[in-house]
C-alpha positions in Angstrom: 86.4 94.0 121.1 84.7 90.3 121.1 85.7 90.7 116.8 89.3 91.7 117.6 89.8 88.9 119.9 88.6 86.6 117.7 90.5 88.1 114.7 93.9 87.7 117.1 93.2 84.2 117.3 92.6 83.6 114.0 95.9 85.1 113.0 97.5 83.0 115.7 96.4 79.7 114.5 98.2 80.3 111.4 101.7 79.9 112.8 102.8 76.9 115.2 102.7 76.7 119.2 106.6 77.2 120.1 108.4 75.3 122.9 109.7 77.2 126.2 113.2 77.1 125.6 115.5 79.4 127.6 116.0 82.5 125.2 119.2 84.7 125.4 119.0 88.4 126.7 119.9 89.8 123.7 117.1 87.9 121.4 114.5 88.6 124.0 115.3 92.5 123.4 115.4 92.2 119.7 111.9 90.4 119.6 110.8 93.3 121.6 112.3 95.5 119.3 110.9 94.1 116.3 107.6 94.7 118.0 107.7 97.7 118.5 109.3 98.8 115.3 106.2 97.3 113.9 104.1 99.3 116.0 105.8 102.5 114.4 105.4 101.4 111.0 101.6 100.7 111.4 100.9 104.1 113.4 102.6 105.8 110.1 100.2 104.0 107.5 97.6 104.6 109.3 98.1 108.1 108.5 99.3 107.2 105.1 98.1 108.6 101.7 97.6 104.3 100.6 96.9 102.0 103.7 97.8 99.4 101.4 100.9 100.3 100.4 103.0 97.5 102.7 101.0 94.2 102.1 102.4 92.6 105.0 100.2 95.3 107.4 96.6 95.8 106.9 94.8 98.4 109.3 91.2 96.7 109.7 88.6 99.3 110.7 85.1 98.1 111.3 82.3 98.8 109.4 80.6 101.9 110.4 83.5 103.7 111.8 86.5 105.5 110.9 88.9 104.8 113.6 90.6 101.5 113.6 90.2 98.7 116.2 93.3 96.4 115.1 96.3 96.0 113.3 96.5 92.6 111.5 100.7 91.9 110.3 101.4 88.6 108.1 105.1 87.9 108.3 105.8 91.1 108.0 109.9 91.5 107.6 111.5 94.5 109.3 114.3 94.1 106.8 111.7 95.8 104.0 110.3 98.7 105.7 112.7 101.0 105.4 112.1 101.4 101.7 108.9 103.2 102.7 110.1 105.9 104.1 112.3 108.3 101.8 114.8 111.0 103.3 113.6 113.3 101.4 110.2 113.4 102.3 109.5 115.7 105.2 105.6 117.0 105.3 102.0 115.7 104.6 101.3 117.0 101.8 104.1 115.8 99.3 105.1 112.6 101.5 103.0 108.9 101.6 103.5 108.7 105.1 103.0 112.4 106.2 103.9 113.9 109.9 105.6 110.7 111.1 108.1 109.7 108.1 110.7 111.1 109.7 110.2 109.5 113.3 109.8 106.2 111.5 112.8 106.5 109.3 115.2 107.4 111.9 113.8 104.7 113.8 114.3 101.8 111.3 118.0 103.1 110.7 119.0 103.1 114.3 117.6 99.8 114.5 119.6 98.6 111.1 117.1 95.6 110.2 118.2 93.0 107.9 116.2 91.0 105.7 115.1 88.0 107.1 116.5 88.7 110.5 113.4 89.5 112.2 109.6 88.3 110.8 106.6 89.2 112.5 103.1 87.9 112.3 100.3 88.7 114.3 97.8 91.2 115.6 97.0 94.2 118.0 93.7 95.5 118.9 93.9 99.2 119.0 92.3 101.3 122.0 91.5 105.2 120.9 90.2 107.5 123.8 87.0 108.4 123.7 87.2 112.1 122.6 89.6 111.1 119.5 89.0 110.7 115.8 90.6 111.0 112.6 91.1 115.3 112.6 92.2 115.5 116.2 94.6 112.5 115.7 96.0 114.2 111.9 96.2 117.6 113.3 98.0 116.5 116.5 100.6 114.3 114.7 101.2 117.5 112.4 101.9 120.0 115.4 103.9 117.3 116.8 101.4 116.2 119.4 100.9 112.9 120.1 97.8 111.6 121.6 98.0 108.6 123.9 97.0 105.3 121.9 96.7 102.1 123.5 98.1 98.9 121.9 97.3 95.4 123.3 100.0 93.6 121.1 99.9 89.5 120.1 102.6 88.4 118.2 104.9 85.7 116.7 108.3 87.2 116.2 110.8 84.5 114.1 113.6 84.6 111.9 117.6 84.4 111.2 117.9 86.8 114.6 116.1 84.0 116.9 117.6 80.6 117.8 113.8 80.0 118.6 110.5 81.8 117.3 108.9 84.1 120.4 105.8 84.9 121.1 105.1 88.3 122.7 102.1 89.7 124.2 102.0 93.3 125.9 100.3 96.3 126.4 101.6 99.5 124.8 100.6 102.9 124.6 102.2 105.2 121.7 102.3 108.8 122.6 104.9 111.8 122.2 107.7 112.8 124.0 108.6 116.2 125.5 110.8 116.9 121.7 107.3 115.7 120.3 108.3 113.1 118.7 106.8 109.7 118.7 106.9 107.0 121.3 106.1 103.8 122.9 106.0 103.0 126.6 105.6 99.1 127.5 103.2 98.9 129.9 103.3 95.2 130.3 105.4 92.5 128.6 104.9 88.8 128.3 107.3 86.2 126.4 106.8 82.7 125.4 104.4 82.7 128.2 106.4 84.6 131.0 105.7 87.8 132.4 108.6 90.3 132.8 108.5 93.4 135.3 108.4 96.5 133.3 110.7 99.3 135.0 
């Protein structure tokens, strides 16, 4: 965890400290938004045939292990994500981004990102339970059962969309819901250094 920390802050010192100007309702919930659409995208190249395939995500797993322990973005646009996952694609085996193409698809297009409206830089360290790994998580995304994932997110969020840049911090956990399809659940939120109740 001491490495992921460190890696956060590393990331962090890449982009400028922002001031604490008052932020309107509706840019507050698309930084959020942006977030979290991130989030999806990641938790589908994880399982992706080419983890490299977006250059703006990398999925750093330690040395050793199998699992990851963070997700590193680098002004990562939503605005060019959506090329990634084709309509046609529907199953592992002939799709890049396997069980969760779909999910992730239908996502991006209700959230109809534009480039340049919404850029995100940053990282999250990942938290797996302790009886998870690689086979449980495939097989469970393929039988459309997700397994609870923690995210403890760190990121800049800037662009066309945001009079100023935000910087977000929560706690998320990405798991399925009763249709089994994917989800995330804010567990706590904090922007441009303050805290918001989560209901």
């Amino acid at each position: 965890m001491k490495k992921v920390i460190v890696l956060i802050l590393i990331v962090l010192f890449m982009v400028p400290i922002f001031s604490n100007d008052i932020v309107p309702l509706d840019e507050l919930t698309r930084g959020v938004s942006a977030v979290i659409d991130t989030s999806y995208v990641a938790a589908a190249q994880f399982f992706a045939v080419d983890q490299s395939s977006i250059d703006s995500i990398v999925i750093r797993v330690p040395s050793g292990k199998i699992l990851p322990d963070a997700i590193i973005v680098q002004e990562g646009d939503l605005g060019d994500y959506l090329q990634y996952f084709p309509q046609s694609a529907s199953n592992f085996t002939n799709n890049t981004y396997g069980a969760l193409n779909e999910t992730v698809r239908k996502q991006l297009m209700q959230s109809d990102w534009k480039k340049g409206v919404a850029i995100v830089t940053g990282a999250s360290a990942v938290v797996f339970q302790k009886d998870q790994n690689v086979f449980s998580l495939l097989t469970n995304a393929l039988s459309g059962i997700f397994p609870r994932v923690g995210l403890v997110t760190d990121f800049f969020v800037e662009g066309t969309g945001f009079s100023v840049p935000l910087r977000i911090k929560g706690t998320f956990i990405v798991t399925g819901d009763s249709d089994g399809a994917l989800k995330i659940q804010t567990i706590s939120l904090t922007i441009n250094d303050k805290k918001y109740d989560i209901e």
